[in-house]
C-alpha beads as a LAMMPS data file, in Angstrom:
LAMMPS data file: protein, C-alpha beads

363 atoms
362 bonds

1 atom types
1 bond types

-500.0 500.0 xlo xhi
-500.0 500.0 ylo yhi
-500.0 500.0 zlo zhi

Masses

1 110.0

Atoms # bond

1 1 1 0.000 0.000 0.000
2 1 1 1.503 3.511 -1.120
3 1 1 2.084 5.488 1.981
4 1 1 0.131 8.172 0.956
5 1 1 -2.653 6.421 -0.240
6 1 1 -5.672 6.223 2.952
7 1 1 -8.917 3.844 2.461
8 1 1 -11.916 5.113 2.053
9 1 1 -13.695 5.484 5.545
10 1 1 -17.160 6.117 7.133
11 1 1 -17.500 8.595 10.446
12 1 1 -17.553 5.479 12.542
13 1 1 -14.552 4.298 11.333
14 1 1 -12.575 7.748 12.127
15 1 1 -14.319 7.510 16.058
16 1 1 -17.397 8.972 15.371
17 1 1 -19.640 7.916 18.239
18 1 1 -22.534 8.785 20.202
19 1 1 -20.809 11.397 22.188
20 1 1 -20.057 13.379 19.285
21 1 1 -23.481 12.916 17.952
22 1 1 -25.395 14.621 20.600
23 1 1 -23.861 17.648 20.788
24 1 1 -25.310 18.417 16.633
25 1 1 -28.080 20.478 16.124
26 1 1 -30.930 18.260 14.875
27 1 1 -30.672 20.407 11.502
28 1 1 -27.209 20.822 11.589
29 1 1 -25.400 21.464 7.912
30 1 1 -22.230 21.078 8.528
31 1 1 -19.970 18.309 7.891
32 1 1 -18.094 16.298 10.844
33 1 1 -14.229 15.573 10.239
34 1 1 -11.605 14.653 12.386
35 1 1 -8.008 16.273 12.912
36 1 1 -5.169 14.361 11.344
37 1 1 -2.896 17.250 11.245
38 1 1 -1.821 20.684 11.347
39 1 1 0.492 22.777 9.524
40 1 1 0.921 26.504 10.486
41 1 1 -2.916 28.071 9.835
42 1 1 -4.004 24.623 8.292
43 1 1 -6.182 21.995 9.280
44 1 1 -5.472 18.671 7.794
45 1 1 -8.876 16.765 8.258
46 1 1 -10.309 13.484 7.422
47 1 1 -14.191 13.515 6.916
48 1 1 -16.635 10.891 5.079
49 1 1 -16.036 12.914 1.778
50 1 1 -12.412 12.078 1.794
51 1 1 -9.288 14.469 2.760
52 1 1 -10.105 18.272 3.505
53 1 1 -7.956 20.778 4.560
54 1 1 -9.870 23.452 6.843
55 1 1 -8.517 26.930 8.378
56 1 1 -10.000 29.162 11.383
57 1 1 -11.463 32.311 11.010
58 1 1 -9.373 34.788 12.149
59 1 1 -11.378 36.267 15.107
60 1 1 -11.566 32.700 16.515
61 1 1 -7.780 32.398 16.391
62 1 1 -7.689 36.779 18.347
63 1 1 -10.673 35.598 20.916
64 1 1 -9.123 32.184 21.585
65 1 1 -7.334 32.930 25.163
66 1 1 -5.684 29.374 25.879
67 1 1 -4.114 27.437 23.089
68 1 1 -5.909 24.353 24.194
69 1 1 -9.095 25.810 23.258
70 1 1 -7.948 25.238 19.679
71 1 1 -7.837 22.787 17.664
72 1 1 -5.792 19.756 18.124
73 1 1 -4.971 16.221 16.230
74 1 1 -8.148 14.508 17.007
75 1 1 -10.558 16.910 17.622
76 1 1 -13.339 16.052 15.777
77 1 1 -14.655 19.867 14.005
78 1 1 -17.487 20.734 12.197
79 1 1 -16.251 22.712 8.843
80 1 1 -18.575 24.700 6.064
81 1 1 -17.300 24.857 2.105
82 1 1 -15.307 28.006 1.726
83 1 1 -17.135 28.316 -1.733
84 1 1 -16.942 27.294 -5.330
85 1 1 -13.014 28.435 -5.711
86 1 1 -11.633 25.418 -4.220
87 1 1 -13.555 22.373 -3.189
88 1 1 -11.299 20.934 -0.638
89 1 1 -11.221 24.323 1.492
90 1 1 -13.194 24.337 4.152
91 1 1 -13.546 26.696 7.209
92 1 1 -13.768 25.362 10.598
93 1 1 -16.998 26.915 12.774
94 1 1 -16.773 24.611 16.003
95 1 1 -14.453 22.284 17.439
96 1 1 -16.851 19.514 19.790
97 1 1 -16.011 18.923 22.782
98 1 1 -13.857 16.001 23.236
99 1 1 -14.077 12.516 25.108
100 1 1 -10.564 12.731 26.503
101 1 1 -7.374 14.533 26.202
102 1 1 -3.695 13.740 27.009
103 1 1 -2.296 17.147 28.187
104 1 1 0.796 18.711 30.039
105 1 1 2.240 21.861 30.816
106 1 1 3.158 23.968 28.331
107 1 1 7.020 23.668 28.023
108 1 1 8.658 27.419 29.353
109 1 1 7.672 29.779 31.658
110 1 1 3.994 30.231 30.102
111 1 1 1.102 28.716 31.782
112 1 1 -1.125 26.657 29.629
113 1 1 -1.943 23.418 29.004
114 1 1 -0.758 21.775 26.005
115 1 1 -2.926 19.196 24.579
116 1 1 -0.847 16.485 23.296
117 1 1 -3.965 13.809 21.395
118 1 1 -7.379 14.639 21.577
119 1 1 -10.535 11.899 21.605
120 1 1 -8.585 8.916 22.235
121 1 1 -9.133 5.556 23.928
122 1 1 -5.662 3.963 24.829
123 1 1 -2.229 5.514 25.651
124 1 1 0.688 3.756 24.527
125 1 1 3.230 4.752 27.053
126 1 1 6.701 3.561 25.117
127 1 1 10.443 3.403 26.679
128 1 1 12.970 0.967 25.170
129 1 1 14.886 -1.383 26.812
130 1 1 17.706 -0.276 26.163
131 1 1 19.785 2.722 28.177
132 1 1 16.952 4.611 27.398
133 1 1 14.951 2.626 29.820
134 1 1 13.759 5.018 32.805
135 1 1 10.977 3.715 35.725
136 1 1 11.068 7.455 36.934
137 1 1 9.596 8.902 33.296
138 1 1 7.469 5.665 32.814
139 1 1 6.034 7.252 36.500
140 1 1 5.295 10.644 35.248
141 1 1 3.594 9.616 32.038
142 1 1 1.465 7.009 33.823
143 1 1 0.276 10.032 35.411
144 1 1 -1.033 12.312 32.742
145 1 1 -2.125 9.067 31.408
146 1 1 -4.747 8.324 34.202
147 1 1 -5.826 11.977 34.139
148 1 1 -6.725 12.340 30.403
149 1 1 -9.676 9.963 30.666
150 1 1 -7.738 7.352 28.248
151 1 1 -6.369 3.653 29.138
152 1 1 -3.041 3.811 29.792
153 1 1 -0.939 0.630 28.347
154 1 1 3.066 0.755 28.924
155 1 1 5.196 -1.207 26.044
156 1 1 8.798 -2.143 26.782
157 1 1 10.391 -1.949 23.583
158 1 1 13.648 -3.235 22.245
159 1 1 13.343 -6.624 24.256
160 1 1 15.921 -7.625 21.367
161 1 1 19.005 -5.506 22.568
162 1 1 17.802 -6.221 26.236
163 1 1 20.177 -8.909 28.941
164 1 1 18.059 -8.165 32.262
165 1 1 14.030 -8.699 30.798
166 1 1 12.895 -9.804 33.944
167 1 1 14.313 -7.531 36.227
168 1 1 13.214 -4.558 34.314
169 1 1 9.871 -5.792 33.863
170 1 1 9.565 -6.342 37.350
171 1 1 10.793 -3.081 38.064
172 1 1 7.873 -1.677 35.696
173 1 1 5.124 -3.778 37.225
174 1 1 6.426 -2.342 40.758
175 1 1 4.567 0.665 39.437
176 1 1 2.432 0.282 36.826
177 1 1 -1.175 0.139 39.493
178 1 1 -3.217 -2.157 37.165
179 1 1 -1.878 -0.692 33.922
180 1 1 -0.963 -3.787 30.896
181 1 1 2.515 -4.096 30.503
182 1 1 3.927 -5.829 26.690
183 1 1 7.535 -6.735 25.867
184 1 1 7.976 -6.361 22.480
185 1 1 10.513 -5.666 19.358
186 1 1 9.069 -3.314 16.700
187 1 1 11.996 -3.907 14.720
188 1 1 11.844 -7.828 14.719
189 1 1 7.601 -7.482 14.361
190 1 1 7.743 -9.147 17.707
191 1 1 4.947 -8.092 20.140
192 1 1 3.043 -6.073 17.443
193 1 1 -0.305 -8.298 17.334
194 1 1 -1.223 -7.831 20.867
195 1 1 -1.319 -4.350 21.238
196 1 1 -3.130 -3.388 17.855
197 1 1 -5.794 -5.994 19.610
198 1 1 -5.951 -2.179 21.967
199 1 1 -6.569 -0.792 18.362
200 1 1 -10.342 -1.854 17.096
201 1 1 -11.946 -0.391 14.395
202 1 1 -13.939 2.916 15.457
203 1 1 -11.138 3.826 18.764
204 1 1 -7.621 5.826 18.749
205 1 1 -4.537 5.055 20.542
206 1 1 -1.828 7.888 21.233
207 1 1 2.090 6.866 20.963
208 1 1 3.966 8.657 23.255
209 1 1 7.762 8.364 25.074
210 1 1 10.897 10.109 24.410
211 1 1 13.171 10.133 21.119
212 1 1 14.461 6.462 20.255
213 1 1 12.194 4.653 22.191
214 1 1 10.861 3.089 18.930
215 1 1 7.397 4.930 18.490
216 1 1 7.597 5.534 14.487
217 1 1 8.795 1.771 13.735
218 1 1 5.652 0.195 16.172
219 1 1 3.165 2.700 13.916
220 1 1 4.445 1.864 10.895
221 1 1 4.051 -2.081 12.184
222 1 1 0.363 -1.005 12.826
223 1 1 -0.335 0.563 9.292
224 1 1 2.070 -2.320 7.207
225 1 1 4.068 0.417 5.156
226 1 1 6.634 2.701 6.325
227 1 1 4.532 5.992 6.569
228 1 1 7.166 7.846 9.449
229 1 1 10.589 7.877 8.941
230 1 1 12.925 6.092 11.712
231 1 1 16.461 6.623 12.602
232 1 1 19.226 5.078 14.329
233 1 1 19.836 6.180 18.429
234 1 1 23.437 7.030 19.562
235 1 1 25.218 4.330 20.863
236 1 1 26.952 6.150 23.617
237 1 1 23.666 7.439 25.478
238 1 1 20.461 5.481 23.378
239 1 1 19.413 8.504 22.627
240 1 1 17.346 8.961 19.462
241 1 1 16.949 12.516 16.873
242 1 1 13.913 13.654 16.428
243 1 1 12.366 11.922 13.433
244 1 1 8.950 12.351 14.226
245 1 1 8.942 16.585 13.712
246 1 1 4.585 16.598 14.057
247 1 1 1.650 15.060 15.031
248 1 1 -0.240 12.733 12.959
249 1 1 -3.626 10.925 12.942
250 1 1 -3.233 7.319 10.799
251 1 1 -6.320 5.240 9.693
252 1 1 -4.914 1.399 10.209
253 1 1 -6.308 -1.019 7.463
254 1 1 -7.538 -3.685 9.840
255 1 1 -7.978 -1.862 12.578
256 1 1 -8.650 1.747 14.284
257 1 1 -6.538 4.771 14.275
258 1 1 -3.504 5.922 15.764
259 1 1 -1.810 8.990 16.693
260 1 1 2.561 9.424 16.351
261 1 1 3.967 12.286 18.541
262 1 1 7.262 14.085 18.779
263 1 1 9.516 12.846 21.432
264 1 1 9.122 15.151 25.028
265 1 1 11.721 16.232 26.292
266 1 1 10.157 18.018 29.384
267 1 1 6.802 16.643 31.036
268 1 1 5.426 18.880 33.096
269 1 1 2.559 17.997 35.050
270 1 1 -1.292 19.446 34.274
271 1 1 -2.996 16.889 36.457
272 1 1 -5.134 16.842 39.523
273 1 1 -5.086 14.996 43.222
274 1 1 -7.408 12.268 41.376
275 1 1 -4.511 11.765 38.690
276 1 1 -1.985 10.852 41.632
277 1 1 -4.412 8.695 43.291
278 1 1 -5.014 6.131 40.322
279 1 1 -1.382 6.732 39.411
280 1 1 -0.294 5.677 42.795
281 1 1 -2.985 3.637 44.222
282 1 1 -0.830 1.299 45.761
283 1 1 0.760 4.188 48.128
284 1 1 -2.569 5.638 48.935
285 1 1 -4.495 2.499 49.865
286 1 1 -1.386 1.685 52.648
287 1 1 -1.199 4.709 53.619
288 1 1 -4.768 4.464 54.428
289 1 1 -4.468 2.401 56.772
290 1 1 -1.725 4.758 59.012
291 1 1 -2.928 5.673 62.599
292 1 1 -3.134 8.757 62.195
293 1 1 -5.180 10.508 58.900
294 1 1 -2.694 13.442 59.239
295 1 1 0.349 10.917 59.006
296 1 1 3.439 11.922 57.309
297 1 1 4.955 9.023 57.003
298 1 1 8.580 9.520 58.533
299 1 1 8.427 8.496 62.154
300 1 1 4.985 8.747 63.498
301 1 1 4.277 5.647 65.316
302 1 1 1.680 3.327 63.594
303 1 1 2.269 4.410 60.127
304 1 1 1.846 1.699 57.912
305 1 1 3.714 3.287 54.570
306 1 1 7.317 2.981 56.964
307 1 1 6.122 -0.542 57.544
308 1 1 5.542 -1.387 54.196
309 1 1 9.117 -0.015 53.209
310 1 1 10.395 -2.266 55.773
311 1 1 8.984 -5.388 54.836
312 1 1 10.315 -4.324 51.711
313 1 1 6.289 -4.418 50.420
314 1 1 6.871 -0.972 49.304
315 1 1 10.276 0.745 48.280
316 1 1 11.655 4.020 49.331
317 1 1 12.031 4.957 45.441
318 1 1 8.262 4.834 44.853
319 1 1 7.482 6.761 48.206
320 1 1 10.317 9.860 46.887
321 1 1 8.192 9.719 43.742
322 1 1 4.546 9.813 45.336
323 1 1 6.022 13.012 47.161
324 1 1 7.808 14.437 44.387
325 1 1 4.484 14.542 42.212
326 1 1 2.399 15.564 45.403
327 1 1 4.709 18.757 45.499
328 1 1 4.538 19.408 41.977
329 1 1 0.613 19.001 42.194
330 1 1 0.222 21.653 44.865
331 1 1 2.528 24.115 43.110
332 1 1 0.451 23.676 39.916
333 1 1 -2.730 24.593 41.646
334 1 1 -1.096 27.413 43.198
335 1 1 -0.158 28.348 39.227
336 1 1 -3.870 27.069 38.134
337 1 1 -5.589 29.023 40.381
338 1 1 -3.689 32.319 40.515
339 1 1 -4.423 31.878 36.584
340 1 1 -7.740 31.760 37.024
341 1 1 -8.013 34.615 39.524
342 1 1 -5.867 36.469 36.149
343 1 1 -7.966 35.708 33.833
344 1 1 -11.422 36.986 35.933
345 1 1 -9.712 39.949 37.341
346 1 1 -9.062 40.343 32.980
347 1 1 -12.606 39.424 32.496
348 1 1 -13.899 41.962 34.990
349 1 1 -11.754 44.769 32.966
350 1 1 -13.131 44.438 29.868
351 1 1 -16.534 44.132 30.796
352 1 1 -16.148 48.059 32.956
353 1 1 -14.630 48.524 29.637
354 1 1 -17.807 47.768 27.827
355 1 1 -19.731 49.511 30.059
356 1 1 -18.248 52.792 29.947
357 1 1 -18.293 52.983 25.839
358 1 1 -22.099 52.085 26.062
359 1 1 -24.312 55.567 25.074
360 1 1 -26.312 56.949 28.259
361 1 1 -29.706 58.174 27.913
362 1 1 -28.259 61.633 27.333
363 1 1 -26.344 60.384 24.567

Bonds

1 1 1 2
2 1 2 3
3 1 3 4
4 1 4 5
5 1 5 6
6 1 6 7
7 1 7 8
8 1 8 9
9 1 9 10
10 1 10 11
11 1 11 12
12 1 12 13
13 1 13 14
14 1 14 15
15 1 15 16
16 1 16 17
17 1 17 18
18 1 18 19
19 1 19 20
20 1 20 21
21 1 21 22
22 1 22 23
23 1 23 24
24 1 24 25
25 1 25 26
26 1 26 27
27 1 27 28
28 1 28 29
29 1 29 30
30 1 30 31
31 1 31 32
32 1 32 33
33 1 33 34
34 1 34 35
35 1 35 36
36 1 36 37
37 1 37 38
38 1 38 39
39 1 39 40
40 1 40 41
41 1 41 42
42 1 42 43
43 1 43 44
44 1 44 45
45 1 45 46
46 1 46 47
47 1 47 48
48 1 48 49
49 1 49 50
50 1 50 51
51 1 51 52
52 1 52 53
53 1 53 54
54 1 54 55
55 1 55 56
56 1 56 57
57 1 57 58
58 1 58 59
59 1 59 60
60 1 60 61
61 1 61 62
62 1 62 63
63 1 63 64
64 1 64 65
65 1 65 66
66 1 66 67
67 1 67 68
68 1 68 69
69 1 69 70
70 1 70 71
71 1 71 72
72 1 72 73
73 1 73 74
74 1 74 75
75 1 75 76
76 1 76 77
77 1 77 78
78 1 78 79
79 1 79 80
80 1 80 81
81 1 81 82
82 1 82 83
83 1 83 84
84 1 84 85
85 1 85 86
86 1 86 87
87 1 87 88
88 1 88 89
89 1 89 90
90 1 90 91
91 1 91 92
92 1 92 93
93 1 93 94
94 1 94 95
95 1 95 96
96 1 96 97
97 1 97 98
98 1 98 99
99 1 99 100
100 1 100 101
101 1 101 102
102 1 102 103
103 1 103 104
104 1 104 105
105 1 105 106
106 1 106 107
107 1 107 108
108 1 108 109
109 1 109 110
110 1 110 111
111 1 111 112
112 1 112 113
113 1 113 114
114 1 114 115
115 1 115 116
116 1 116 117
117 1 117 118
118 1 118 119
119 1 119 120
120 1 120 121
121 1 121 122
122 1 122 123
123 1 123 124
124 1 124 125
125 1 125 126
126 1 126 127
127 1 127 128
128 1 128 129
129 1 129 130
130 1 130 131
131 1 131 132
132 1 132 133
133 1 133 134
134 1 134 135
135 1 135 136
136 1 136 137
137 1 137 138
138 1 138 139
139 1 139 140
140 1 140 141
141 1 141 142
142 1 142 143
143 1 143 144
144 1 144 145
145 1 145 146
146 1 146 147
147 1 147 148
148 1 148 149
149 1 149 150
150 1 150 151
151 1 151 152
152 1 152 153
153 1 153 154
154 1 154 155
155 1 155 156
156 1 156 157
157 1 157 158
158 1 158 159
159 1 159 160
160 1 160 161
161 1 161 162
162 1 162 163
163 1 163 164
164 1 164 165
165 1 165 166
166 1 166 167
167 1 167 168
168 1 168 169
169 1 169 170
170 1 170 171
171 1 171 172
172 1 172 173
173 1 173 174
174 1 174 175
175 1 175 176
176 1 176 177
177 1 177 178
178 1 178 179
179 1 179 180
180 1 180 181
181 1 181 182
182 1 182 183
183 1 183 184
184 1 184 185
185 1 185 186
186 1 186 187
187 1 187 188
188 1 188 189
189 1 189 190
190 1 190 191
191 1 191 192
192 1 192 193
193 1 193 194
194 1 194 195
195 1 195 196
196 1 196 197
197 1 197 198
198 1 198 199
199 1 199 200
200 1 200 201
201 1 201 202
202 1 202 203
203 1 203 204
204 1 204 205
205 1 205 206
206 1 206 207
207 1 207 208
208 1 208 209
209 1 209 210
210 1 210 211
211 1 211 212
212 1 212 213
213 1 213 214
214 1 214 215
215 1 215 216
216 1 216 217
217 1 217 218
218 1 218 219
219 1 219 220
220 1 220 221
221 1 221 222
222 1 222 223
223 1 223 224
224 1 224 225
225 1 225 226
226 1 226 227
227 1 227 228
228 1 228 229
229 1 229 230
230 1 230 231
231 1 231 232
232 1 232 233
233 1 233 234
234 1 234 235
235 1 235 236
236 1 236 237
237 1 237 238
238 1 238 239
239 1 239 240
240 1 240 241
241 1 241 242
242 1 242 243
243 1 243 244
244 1 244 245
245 1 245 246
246 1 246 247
247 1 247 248
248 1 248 249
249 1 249 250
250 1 250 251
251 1 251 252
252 1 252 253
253 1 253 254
254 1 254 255
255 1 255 256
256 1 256 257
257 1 257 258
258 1 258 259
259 1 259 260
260 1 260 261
261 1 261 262
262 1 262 263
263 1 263 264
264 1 264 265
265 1 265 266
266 1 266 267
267 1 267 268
268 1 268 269
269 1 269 270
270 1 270 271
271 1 271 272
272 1 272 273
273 1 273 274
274 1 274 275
275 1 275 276
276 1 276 277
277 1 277 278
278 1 278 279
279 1 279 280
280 1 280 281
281 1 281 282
282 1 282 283
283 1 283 284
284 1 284 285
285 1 285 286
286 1 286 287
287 1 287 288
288 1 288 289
289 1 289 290
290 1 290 291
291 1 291 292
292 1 292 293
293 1 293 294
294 1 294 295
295 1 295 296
296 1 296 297
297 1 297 298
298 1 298 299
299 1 299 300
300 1 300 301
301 1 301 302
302 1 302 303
303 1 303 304
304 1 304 305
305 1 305 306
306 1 306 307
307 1 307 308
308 1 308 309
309 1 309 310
310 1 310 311
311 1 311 312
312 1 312 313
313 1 313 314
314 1 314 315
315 1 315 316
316 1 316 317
317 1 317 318
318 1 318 319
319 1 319 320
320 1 320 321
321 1 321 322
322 1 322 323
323 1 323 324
324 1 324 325
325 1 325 326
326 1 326 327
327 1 327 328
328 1 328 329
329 1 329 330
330 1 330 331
331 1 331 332
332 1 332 333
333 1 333 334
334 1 334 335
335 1 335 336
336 1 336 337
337 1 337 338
338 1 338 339
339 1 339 340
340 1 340 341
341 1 341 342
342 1 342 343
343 1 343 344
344 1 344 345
345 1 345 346
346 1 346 347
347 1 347 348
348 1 348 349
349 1 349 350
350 1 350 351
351 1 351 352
352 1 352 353
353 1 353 354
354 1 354 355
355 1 355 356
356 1 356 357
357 1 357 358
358 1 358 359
359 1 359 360
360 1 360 361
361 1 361 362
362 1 362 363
């Protein structure tokens, strides 16, 4: 199959699903199409009628305060014919709201959330096995994972170039709380079949992990062509370059659809308390069970977390992590909220604004 050759497809095929359906008007003209990619000011959609490419008006793009209230690769949008000039122009007039969303801080000193894959069902959480391999990042992705409304499923990649399977593994499953774990080799097809049986036709799985891990060669295993270029990783530090450079939406031919990403770098956290809890249920449900509610877990008698690390049920590495992310939790809703005390205090300025240029009675 030519790479850039896609088969014909029906809304339920792209995702389309009752979610999406309610939120039409009964007598609703315009056409439903789904995100694939974007390119500067255009849309790159797929819709019923084939390939479109949309654009935003521009006061959507001036009113628009937060980035994530664009547009993103999987949105599903709701576009109107530009006119006679060029059929496959479209403009976009709504963006629905979505099912889920995978979503961290903006990277820098601006506070926003980025949305990484929009309307999916699965998260592919990917590190290889190789030096790459990292327990601590595998944490912090689990944890956007749980709070973007997705299923998260980890694959240890590389098992090929790996000498210590088990112990790794074990060391993954030491933190995974209930999430699938699958040893495979994308480049020796190894692995593949079971997690595109994540993939059914009509759902959307998200790739994501750092450069190298092997995210471009399992998608192209998925589609059966090589659609994303792959490269080699350095040998010195397994480190891969950026061959992915976008985000793209695939259709799979015997199966659903599936989202490549850019390798992240940075992962900053835009989660909440519930995130933490399903990413570290195993921490919360001991510590539970302390003496004390207010229990800090260093030397207070009856706490059953120090307990836990003694009998070696829990280890201290897990325990720096679970108070790690509860730090960087409360210091983003310190950042959330003062953002949203912004934003009203904004809000409040432009509407005295208003006010004042509307005529009086005198006028």
């Amino acid at each position: 199959m030519n790479q850039d050759t896609q088969p014909k497809t029906t809304l339920k095929k792209l995702g389309w699903r009752k979610f999406f359906q309610q939120q039409l008007e009964p007598d609703c003209q315009l056409i439903p199409a789904r995100v694939i990619r974007q390119d500067l000011d255009r849309y790159h959609l797929f819709s019923e009628k084939g390939q479109l490419v949309g654009t935003l008006p521009g006061r959507t793009r001036i009113e628009t305060e937060s980035r994530a209230d664009l547009p993103t690769v999987g949105d599903w949008v709701l576009v109107a014919p530009v006119g006679n000039a060029d059929p496959d122009q479209f403009v976009i007039q709504k963006t629905l709201l979505r099912s889920s969303k995978f979503s961290r801080k903006e990277a820098g000193d601006r506070f926003d959330e980025q949305i990484i894959a929009a309307n999916i069902d699965a998260v592919f959480i990917v590190t290889g096995l190789d030096d790459n391999f990292s327990p601590s990042r595998i944490e912090r992705y689990l944890l956007l994972a749980w709070n973007s409304g997705a299923s998260p499923v980890i694959v240890l990649n590389k098992a090929d170039l790996c000498d210590d399977l088990d112990e790794k593994t074990e060391q993954i499953r030491a933190i995974a709380t209930g999430a699938p774990i699958h040893v495979v080799s994308a480049l020796n097809n190894s692995g593949i079949e079971k997690l595109k049986a994540y993939i059914p036709e009509g759902t959307t799985a998200a790739v994501l992990g750092s450069s190298g891990v092997g995210k471009s060669t399992i998608i192209n295993r998925f589609l059966g062509y090589d659609h994303f270029e792959t490269g080699n990783v350095r040998d010195f530090d397994s480190k891969g370059r950026h061959t992915t450079t976008h985000r793209e939406l695939c259709i799979m031919q015997d199966g659903g659809l599936v989202i490549d990403t850019p390798g992240m770098r940075e992962i900053q956290l835009w989660a909440d308390e519930d995130a933490l809890t399903s990413s570290f249920e195993d921490v919360e449900s001991i510590a539970s069970t302390c003496r004390f509610n207010d229990c800090k877990h260093q030397s207070e008698p009856g706490c059953a977390i120090r307990a836990a690390i003694d009998s070696g049920e829990l280890s201290d590495e897990r325990i720096d992590s679970y108070r790690k992310f509860q730090r960087e939790l409360a210091h983003f809703a310190e950042k959330f909220n003062a953002s949203l005390r912004s934003e009203k205090k904004n809000d409040r300025k432009k509407f005295a604004k208003m006010t004042r240029k509307r005529p009086t009675k005198r006028d």
